[in-house]
Backbone as a chain_set.jsonl record, in Angstrom:
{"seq": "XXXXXXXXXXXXXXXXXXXXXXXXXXXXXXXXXXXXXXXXXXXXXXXXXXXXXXXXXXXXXXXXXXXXXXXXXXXXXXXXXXXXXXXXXXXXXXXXXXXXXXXXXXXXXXXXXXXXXXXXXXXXXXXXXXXXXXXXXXXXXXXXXXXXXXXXXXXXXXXXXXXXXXXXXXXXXXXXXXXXXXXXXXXXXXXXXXXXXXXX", "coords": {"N": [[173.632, 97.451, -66.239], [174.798, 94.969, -63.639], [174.736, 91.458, -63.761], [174.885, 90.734, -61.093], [173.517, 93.051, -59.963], [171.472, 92.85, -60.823], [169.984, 90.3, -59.702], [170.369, 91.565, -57.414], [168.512, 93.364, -56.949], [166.345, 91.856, -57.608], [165.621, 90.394, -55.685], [165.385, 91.956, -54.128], [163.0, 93.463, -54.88], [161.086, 91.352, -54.804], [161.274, 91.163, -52.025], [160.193, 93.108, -51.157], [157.489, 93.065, -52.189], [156.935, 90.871, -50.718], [156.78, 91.589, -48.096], [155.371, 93.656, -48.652], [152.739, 92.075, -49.027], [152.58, 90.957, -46.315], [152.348, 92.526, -44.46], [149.96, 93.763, -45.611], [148.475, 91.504, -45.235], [148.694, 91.14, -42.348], [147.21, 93.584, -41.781], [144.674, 93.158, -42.665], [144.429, 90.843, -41.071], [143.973, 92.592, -38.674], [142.324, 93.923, -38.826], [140.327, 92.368, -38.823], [140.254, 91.499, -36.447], [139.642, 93.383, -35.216], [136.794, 93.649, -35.927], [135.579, 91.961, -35.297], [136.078, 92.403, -32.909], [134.865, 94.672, -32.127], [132.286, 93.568, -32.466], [131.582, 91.702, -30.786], [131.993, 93.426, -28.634], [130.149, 95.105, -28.912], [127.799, 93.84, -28.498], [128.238, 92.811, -26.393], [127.721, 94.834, -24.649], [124.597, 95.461, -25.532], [123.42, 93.119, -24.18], [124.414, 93.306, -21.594], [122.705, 95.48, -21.32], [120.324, 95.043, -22.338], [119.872, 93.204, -19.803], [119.924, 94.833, -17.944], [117.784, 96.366, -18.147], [115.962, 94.375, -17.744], [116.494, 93.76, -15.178], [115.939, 96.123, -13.799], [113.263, 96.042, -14.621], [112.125, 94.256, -12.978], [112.932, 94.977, -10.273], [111.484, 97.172, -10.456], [108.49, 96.275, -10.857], [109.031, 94.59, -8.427], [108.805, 96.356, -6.375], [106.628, 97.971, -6.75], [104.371, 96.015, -6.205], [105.288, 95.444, -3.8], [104.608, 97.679, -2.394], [101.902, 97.865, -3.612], [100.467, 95.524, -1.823], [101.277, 96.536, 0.395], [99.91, 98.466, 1.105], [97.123, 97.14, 0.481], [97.171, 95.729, 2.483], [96.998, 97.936, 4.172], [94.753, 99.006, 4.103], [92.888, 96.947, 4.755], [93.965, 96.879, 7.099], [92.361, 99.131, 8.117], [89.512, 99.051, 7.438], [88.934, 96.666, 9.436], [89.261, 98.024, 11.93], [87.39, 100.088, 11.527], [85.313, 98.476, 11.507], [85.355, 97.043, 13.492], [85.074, 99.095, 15.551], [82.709, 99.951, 14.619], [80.798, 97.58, 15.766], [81.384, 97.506, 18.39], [80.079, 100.346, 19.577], [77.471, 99.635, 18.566], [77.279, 97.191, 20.495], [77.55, 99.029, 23.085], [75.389, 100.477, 22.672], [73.45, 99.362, 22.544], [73.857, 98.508, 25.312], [72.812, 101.0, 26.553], [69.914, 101.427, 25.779], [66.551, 102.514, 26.343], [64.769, 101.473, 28.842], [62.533, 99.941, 28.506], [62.544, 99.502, 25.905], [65.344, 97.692, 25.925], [64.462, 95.759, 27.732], [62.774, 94.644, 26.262], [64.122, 93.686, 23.825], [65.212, 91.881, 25.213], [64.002, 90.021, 25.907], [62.878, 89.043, 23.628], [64.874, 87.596, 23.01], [65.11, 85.975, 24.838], [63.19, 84.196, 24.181], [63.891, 83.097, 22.144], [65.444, 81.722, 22.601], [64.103, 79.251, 24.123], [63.785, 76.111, 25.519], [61.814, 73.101, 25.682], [61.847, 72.814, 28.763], [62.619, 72.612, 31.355], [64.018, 75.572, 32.91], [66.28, 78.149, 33.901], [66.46, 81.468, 34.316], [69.213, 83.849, 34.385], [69.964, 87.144, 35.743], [72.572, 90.116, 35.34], [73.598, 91.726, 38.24], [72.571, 94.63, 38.255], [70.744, 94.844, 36.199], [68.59, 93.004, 37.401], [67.572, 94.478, 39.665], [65.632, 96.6, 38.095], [64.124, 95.066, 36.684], [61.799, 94.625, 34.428], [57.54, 94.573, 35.578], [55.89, 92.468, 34.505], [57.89, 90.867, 33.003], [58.409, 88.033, 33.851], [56.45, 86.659, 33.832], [55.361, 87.124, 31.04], [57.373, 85.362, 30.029], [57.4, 82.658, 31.357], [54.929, 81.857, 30.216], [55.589, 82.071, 27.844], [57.198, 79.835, 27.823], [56.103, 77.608, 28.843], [54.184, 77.678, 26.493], [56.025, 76.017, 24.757], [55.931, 73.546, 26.307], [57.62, 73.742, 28.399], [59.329, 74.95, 31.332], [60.16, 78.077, 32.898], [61.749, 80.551, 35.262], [62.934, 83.215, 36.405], [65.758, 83.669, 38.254], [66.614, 84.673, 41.619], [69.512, 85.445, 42.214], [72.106, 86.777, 41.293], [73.968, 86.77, 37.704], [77.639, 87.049, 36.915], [77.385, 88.989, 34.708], [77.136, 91.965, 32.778], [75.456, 92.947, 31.765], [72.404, 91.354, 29.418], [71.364, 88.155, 29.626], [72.057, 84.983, 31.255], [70.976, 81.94, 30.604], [69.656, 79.202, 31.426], [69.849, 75.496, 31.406], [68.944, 72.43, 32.988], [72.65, 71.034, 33.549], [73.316, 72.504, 31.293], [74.762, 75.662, 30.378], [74.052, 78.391, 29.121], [75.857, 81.395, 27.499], [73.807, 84.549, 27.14], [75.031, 87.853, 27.447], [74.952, 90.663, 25.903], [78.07, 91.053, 24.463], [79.019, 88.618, 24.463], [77.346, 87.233, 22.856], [77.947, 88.817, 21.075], [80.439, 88.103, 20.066], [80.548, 85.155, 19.801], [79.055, 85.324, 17.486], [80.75, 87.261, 15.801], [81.628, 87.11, 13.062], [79.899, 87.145, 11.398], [78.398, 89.329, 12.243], [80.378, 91.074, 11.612], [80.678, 91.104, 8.642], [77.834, 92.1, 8.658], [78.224, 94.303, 9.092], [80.722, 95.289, 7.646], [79.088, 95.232, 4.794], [77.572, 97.141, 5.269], [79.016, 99.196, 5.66], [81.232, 99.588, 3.836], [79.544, 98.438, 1.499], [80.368, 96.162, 0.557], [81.712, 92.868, 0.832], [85.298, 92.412, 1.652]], "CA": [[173.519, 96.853, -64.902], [175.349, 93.923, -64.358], [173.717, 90.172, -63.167], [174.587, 90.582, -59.757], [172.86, 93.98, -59.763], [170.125, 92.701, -61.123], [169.482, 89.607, -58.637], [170.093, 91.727, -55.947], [167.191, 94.245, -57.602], [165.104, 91.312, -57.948], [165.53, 90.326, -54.341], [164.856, 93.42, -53.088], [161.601, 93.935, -55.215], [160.587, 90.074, -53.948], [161.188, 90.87, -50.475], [159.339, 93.974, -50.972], [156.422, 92.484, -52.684], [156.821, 89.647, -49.412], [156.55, 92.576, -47.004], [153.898, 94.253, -48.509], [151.734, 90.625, -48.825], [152.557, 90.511, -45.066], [151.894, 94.202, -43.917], [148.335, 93.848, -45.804], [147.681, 90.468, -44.745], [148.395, 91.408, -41.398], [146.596, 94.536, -41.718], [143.408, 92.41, -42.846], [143.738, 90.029, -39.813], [143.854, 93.077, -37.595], [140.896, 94.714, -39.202], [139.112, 91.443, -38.94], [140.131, 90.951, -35.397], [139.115, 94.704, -34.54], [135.505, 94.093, -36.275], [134.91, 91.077, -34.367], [136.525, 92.661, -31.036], [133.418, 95.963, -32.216], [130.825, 92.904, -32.823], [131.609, 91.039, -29.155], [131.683, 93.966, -27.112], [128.683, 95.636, -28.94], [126.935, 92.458, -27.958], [127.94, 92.379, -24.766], [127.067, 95.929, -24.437], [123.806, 95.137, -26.117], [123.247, 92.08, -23.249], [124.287, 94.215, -20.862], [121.756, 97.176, -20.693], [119.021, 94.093, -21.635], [120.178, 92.448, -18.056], [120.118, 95.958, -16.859], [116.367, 96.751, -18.194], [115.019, 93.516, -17.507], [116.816, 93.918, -13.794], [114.755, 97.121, -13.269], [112.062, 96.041, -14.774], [111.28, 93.165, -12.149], [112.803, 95.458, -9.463], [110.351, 98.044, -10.28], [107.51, 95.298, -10.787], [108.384, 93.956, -6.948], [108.334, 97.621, -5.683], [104.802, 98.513, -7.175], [104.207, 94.492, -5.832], [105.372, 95.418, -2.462], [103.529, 98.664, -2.276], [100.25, 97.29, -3.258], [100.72, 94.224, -0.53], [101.134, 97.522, 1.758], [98.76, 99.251, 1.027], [95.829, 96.535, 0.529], [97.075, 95.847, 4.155], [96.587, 99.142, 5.263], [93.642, 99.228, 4.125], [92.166, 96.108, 5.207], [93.456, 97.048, 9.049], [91.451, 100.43, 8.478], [88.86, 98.66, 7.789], [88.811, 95.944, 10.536], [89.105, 98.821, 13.246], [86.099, 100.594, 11.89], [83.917, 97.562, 11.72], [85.267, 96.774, 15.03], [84.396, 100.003, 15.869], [81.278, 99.869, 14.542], [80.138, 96.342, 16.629], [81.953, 98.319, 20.165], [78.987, 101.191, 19.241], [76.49, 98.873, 18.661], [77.178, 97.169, 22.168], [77.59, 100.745, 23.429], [73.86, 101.523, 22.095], [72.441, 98.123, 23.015], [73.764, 98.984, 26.448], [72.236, 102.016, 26.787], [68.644, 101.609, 25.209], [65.879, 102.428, 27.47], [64.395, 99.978, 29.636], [61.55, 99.601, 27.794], [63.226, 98.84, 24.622], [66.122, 96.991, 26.318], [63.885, 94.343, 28.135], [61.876, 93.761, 25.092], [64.768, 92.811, 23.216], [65.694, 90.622, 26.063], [62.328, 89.145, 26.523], [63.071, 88.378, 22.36], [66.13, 86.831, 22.648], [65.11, 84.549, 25.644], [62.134, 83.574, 23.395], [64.151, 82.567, 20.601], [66.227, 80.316, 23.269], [63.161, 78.172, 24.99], [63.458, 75.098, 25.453], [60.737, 72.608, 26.236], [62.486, 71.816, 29.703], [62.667, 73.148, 32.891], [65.582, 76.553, 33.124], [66.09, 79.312, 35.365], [67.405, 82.632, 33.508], [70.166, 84.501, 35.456], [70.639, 88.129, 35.058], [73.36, 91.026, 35.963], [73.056, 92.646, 39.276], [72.117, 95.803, 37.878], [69.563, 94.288, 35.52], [67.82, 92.356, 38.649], [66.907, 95.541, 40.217], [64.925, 97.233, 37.177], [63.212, 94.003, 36.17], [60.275, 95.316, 33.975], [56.959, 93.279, 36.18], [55.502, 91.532, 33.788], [58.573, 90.235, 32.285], [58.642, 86.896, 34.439], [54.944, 86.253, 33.455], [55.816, 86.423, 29.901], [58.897, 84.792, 29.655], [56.68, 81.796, 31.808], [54.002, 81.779, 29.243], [56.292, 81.448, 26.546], [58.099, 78.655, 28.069], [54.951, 76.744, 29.413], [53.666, 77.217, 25.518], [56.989, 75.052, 24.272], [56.052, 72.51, 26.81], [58.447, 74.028, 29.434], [58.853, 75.992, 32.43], [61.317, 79.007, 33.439], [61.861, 81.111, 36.107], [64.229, 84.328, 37.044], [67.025, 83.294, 39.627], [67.082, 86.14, 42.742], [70.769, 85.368, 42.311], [72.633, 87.721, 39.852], [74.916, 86.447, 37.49], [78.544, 87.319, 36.184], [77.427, 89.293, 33.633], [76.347, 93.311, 33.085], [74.091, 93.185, 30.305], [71.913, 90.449, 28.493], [70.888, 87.229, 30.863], [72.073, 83.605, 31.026], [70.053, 80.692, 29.946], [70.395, 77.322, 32.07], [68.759, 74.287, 31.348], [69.777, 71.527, 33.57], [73.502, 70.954, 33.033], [74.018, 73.79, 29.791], [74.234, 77.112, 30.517], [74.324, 79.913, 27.947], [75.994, 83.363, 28.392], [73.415, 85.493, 25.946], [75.091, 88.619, 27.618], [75.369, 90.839, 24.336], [79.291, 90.854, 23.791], [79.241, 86.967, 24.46], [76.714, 87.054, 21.77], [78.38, 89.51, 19.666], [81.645, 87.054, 20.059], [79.925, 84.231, 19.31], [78.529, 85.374, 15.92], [81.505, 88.107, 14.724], [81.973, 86.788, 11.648], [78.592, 87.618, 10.651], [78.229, 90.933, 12.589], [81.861, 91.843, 10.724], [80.079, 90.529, 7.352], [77.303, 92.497, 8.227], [79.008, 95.376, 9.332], [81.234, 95.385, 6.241], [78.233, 95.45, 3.537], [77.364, 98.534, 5.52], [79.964, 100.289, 5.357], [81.942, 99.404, 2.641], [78.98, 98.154, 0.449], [80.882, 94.093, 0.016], [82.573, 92.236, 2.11], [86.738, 92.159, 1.341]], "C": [[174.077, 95.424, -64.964], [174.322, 92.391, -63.424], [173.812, 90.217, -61.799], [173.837, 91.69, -59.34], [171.423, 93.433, -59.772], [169.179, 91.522, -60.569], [169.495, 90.316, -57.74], [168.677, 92.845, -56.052], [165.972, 93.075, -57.707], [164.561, 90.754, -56.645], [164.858, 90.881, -53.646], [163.486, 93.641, -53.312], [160.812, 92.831, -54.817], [160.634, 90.113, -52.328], [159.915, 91.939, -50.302], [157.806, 93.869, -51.117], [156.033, 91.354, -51.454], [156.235, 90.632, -47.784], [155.171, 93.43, -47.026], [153.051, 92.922, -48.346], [151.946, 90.326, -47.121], [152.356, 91.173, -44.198], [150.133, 94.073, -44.174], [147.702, 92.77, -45.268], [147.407, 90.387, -43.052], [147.505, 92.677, -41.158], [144.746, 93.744, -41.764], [143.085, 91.893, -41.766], [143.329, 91.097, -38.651], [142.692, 93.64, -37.524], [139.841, 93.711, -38.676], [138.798, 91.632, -37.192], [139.303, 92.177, -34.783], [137.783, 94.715, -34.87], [135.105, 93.0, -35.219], [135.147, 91.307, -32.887], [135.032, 93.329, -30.543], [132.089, 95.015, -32.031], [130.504, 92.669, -31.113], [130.811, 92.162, -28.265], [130.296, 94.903, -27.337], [127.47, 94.665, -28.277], [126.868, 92.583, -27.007], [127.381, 93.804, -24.088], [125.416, 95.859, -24.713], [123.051, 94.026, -24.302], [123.096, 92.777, -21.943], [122.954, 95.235, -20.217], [120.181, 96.478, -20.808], [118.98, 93.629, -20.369], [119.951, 93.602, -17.652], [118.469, 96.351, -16.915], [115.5, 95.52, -17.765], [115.259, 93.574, -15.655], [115.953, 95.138, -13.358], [113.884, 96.981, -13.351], [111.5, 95.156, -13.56], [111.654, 94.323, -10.869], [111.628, 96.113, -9.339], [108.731, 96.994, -9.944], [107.63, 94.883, -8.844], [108.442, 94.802, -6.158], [107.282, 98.026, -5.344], [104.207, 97.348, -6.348], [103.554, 95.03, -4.333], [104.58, 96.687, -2.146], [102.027, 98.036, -1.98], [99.751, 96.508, -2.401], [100.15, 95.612, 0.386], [100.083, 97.953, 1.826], [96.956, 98.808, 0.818], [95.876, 96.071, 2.387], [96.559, 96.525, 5.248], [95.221, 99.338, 5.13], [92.527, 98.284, 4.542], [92.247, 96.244, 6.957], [92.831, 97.927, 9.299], [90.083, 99.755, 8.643], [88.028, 97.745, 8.945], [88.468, 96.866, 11.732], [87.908, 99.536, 12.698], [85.286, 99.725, 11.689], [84.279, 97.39, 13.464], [84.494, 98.118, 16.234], [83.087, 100.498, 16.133], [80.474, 98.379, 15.713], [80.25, 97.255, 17.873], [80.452, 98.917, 20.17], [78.113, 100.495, 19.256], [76.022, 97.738, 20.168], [76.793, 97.927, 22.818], [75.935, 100.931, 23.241], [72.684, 100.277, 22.721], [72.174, 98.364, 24.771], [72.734, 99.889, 27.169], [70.815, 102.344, 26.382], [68.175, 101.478, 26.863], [65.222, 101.22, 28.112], [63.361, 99.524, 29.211], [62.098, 98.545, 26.486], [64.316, 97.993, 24.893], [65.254, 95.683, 26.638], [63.009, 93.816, 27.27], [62.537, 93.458, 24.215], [65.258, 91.837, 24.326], [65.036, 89.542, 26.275], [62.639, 87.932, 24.539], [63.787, 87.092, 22.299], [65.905, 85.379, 23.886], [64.051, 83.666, 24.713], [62.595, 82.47, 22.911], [65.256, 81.608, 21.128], [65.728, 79.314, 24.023], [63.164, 77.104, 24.885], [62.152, 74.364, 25.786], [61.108, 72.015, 27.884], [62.368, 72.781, 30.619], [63.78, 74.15, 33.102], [64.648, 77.554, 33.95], [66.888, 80.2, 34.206], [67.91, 83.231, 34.521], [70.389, 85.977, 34.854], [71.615, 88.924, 35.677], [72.783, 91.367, 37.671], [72.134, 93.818, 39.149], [70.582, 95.654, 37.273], [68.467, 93.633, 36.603], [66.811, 93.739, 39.206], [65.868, 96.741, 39.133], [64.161, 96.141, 36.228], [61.963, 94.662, 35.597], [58.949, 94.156, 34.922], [56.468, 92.53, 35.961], [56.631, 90.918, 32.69], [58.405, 88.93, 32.595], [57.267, 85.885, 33.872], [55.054, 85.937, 32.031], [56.85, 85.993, 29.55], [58.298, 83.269, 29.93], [55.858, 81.874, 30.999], [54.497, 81.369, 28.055], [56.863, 79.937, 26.772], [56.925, 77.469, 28.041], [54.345, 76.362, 27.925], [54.438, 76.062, 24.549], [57.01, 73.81, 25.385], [57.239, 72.71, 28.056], [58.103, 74.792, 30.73], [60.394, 77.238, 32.307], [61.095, 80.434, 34.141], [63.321, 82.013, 35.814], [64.737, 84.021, 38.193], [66.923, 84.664, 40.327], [68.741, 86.404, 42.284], [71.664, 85.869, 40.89], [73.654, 86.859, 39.246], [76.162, 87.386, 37.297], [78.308, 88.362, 34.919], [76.87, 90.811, 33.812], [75.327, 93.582, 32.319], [73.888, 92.221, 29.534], [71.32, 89.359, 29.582], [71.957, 85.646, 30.256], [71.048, 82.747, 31.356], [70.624, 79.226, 30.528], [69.275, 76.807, 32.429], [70.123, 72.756, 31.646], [71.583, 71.992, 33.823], [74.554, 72.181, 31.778], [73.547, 74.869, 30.742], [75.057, 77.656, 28.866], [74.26, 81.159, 28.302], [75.226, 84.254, 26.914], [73.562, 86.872, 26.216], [75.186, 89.133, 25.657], [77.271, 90.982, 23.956], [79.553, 89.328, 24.344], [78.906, 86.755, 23.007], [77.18, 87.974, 19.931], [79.823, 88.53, 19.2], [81.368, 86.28, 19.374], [79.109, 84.116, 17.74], [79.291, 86.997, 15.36], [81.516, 88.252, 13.748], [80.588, 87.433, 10.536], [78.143, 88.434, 10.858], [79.725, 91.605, 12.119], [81.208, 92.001, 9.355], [78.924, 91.657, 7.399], [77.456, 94.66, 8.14], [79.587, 96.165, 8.28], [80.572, 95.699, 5.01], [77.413, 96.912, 3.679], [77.691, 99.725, 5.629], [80.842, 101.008, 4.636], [81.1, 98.204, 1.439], [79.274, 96.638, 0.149], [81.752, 94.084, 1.254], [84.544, 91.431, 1.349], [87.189, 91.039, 1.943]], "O": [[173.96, 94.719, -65.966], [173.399, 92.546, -62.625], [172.855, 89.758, -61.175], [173.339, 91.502, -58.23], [170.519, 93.563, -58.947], [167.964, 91.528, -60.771], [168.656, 90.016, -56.891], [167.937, 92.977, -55.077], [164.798, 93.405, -57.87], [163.355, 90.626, -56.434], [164.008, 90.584, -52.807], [162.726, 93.943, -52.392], [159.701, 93.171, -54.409], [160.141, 89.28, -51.568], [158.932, 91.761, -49.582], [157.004, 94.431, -50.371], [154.855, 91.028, -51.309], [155.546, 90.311, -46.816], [154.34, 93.758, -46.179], [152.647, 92.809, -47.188], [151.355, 89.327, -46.71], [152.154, 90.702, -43.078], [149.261, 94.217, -43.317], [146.552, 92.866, -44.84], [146.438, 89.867, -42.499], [147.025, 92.665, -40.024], [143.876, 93.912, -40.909], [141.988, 92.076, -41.239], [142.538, 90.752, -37.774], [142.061, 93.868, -36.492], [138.753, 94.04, -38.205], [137.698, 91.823, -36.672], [138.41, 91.984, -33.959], [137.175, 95.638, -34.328], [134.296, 93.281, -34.335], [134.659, 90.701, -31.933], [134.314, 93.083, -29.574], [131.034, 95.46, -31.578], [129.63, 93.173, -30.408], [129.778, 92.12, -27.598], [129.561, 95.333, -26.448], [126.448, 94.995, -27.675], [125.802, 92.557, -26.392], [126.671, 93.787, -23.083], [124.863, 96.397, -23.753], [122.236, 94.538, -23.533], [122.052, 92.877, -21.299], [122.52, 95.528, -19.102], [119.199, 96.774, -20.128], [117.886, 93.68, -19.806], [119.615, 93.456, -16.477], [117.891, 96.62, -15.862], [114.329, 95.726, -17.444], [114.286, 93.442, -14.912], [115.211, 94.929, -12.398], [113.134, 97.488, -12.517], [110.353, 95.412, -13.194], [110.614, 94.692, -10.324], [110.805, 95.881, -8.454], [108.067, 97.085, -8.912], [106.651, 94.877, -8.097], [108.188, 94.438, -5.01], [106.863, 98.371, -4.239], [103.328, 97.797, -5.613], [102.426, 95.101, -3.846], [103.658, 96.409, -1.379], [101.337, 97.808, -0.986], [98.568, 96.672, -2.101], [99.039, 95.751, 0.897], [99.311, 97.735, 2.76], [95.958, 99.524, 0.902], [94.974, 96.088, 3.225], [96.07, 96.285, 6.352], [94.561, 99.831, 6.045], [91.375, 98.696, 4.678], [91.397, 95.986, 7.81], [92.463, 98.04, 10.468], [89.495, 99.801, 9.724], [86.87, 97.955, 9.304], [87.528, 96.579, 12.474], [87.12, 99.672, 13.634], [84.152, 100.204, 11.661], [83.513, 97.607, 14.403], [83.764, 98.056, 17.223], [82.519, 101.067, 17.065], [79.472, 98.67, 16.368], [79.218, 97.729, 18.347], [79.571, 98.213, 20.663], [77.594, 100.628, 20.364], [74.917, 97.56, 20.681], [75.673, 97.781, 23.308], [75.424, 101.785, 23.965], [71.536, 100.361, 23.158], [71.117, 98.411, 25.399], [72.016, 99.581, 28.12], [70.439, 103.496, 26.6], [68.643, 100.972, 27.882], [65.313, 100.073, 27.676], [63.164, 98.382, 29.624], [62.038, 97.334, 26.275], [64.439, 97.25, 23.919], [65.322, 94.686, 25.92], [62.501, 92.704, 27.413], [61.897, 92.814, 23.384], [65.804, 90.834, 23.867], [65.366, 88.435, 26.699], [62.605, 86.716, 24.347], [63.51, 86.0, 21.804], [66.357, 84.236, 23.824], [64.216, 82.45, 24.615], [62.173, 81.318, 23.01], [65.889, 80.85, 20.393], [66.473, 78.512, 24.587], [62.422, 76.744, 23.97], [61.284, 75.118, 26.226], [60.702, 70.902, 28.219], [61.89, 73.873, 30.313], [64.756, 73.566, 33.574], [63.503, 77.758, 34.354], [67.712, 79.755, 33.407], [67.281, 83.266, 35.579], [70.879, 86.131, 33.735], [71.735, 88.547, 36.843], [71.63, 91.197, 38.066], [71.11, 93.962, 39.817], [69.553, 96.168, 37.712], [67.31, 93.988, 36.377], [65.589, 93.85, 39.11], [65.45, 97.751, 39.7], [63.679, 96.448, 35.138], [61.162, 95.211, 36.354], [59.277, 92.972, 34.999], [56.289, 91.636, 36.789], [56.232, 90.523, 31.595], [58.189, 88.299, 31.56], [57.247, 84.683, 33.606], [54.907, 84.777, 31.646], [57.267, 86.409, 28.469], [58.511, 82.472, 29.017], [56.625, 82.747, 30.593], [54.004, 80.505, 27.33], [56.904, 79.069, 25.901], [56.954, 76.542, 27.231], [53.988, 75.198, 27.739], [53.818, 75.339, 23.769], [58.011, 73.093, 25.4], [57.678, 71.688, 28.584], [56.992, 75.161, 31.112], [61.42, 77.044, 31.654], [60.379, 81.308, 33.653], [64.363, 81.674, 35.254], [64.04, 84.138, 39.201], [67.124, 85.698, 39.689], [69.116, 87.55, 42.035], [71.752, 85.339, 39.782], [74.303, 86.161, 40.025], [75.904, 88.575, 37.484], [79.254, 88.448, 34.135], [76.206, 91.042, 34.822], [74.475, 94.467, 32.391], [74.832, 91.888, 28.818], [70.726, 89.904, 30.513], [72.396, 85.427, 29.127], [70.332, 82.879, 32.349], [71.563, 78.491, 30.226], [68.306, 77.098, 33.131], [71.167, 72.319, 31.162], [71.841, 73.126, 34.227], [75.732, 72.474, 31.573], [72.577, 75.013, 31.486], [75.975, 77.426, 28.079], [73.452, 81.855, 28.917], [75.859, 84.541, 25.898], [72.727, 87.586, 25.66], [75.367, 88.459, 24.643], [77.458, 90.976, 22.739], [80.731, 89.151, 24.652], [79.659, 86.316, 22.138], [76.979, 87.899, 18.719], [80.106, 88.346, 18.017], [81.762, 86.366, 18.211], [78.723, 83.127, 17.116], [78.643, 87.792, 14.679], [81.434, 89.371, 13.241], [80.495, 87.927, 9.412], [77.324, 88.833, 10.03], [79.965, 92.771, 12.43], [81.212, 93.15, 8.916], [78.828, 92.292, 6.348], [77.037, 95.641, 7.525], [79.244, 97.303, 7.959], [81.181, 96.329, 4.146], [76.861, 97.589, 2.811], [77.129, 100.819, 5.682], [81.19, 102.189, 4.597], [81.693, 97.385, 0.737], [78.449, 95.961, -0.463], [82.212, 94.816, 2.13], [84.793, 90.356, 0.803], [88.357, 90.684, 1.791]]}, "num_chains": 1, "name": "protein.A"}
């Protein structure tokens, strides 16, 4: 072989040896780049389906949320309408007690409003005309014992059931849905422990 053979043989096996060192070295960077392309997008895949479970998870959380909202709602307006229900009925029954038992809770309730002063009690129309006859006598006895006086007005009031209470200047409507008005909160309250055992 002669010397120029054998530079151009040595060339050739130096370029070759340059080609492979540049085939593998690029082969390496591509490997590298392809493990770190697999790492990224596993990651971001990875990130991903966490954002995606933690995104359902609160959805679901303000579903069940919003449900229970609903549904303590619904159940608190069930309740409201049968206490309300229940007070209506209890009007309803107060209404309708006999006259016996009606004017002796009436006779109570004026009791338990006597002043020591000088009033006139006013009742319904209806109520006027079924006056029990010794109501006026004790209603005056009671009053006279608190240092007062009071009399039944001929003159009916505004009202269908219960009486008003006027001293001087004040009057008081103790019809019974004035009176059931006037203390709801505590005929709801008591309503509520009766029906549903506590009060929500």
């Amino acid at each position: 072989m002669s010397g120029i053979d054998e530079i151009l043989n040595m060339i050739g096996t130096q370029q070759k040896d340059n080609e492979d060192r540049i085939i593998a070295a690029a082969e390496t960077k591509a490997a590298q780049i392809q493990k770190e392309a697999d790492e990224k997008a596993a990651r971001a895949y990875d990130e991903s389906v966490e954002r995606a479970k933690q995104l359902h998870q609160r959805n679901y959380e303000n579903a069940c949320s919003s449900v229970d909202t609903e549904m303590k709602r619904r159940i608190l307006d069930c309740k409201v309408e049968l206490i309300d229900e229940t007070v209506a009925k209890v009007l309803e029954k107060l209404r309708s007690l006999p006259d016996k038992e009606y004017f002796s809770l009436i006779a109570k309730m004026i009791k338990s409003h006597i002043k020591g002063e000088k009033g006139t009690v006013y009742f319904g129309k209806d109520d006027l005309k079924r006056l029990p006859a010794d109501l006026s006598a004790d209603i005056s006895s009671a009053a006279e014992m608190a240092g007062g006086s009071l009399v039944i007005s001929d003159v009916p009031a505004e009202i269908s059931d219960g009486f008003v209470l006027e001293y001087g200047l004040i009057s008081e409507n103790c019809s019974f849905s004035a009176v059931l008005e006037a203390e709801k909160e505590g005929v709801r309250d008591l309503a509520a422990r009766h029906l549903f055992g506590q009060v929500n």
